[in-house]
N, C-alpha and C positions, 0 to 999 in steps of 0.2 A: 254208457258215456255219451253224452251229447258233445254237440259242434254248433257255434256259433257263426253261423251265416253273416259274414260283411253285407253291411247297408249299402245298397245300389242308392247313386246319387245320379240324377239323369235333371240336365239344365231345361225347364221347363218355361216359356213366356207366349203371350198371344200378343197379337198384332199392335200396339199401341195405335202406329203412326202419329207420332204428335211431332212427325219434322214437317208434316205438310204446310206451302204458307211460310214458314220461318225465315225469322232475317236475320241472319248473325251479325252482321252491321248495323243493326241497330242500336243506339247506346245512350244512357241516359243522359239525359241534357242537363247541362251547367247553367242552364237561362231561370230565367224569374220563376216557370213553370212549377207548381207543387210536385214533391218527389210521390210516385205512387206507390201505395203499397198494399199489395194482393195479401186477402187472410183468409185461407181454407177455400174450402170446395164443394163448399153443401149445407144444407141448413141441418148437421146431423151436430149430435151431442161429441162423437170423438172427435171431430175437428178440434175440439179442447179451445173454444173463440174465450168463452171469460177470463181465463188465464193468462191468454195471452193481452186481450185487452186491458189489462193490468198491467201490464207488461210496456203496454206502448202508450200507456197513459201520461206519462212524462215525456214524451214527445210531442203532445197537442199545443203546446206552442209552437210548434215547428210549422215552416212552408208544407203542409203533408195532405195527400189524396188517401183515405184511406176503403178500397174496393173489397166488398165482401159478397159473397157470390152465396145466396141464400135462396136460392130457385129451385131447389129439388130434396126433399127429405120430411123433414117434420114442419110445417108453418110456423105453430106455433112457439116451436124453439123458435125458428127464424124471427119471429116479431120479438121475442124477448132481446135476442142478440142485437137488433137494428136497435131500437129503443136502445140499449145499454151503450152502444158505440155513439149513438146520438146524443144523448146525456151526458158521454164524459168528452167527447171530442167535436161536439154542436156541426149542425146539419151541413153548411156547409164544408164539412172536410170527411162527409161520410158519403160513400155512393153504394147501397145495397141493390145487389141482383135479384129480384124477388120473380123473374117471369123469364119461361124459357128463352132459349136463345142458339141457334143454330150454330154450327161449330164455324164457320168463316167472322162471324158476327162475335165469338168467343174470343177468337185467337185475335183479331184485331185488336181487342180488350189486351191479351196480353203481351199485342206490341208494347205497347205504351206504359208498361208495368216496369217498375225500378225494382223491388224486391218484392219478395213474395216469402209468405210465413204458412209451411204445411205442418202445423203445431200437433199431428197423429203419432196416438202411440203405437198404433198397428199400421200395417200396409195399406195406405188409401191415396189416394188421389195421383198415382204412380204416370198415369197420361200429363195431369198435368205440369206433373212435376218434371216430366221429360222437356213435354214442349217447353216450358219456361227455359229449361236448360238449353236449348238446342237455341233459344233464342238469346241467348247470351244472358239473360239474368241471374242473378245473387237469388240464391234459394236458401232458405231455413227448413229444416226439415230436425223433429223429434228425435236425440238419440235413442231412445226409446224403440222406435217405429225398424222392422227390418229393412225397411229399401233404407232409412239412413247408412243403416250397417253395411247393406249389399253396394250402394255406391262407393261408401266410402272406401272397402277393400278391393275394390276397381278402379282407385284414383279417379273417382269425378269429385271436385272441389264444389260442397257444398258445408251452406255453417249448420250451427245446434240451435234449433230455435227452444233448448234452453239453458242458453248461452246469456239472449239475448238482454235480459234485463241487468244483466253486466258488461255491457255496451255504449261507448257515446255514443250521440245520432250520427255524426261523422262516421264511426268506426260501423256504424250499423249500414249506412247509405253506400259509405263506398262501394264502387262498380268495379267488377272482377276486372284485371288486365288483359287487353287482348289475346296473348299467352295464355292464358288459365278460360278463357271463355270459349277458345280453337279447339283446348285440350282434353274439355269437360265434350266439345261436339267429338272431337275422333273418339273416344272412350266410350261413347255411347251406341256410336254407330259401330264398333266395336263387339259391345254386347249384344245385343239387338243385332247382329247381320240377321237377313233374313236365310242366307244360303245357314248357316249355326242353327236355326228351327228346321230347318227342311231335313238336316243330316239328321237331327235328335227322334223327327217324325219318322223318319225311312226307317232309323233304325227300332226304330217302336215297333213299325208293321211290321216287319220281315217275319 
């Protein structure tokens, strides 16, 4: 007769830091300014950009910045992507990341970011998606993808980016409330304590 051994579940993370830098006070502006909108984190093919640029191609009449960060992975995906965003939303309202760029020089970028769309169906770009958070922005994030799942069963208030193509641009722009942009930083810092990895560590060595 055998026995089935329960699954040891031991909470496992490494160091993000993406609060360094952040301004929780900062908050999208109501002025003439184009609204910005961050898409992905890489020039890699699971970022899932065609889809979603489909997705927001019916907003290219809109006041709209749209930043796509294509500086590290495959080129030539990235040149397919810049060309396709350029073509449906003309050059003025496209800003491609094609060349690195220091992380003080990054997070600046994403002061100035209204929403951001991390359209992964797996776990990726999980740094930036914190910092965005911590920065008080409207994040989209793949049901699909496990950190969607993992936040969302931790109450941090982020949307479906694929939701989104059944969205006005109103309902898509709006900036979380103060409330919900405090609550998404305690919940984080929350998860992420760093004393929470030092226990899991100790009790790893012992």
């Amino acid at each position: 007769m055998s026995t089935i051994q329960p699954k040891l579940r031991i909470l496992i993370f490494y160091n993000f830091n993406p609060s360094e830098g952040s301004n929780i006070t900062s908050k999208p502006s109501q002025e003439d300014r184009p609204i910005s909108l961050l898409l992905g984190n890489s020039d890699t093919v699971t970022n899932n950009h065609l889809e979603m640029l489909d997705d927001l191609e019916r907003f290219k009449g809109e006041n709209i910045k749209l930043i796509i960060p294509l500086n590290y992975g495959n080129k030539k995906y990235g040149d397919l992507i810049e060309q396709k965003a350029v073509r449906m939303f003309g050059e003025d309202k496209v800003v491609c990341l094609r060349h690195f760029m220091n992380r003080e020089a990054y997070y600046r970028i994403l002061d100035e970011v209204d929403v951001a769309i991390m359209n992964h169906y797996r776990t990726q770009a999980a740094g930036n998606t914190l910092a965005l958070l911590y920065r008080g922005k409207k994040v989209f994030i793949n049901e699909k993808s496990s950190t969607y799942k993992f936040l969302k069963i931790n109450d941090v208030f982020i949307g479906n980016s694929a939701k989104i193509s059944q969205l006005s641009f109103n309902e898509f722009i709006h900036p979380l409330s103060d409330d919900i942009r405090k609550k998404n930083v305690e919940n984080i810092n929350e998860l992420f304590k760093v004393s929470v990895k030092e226990d899991v560590l100790s009790n790893l060595l012992k």
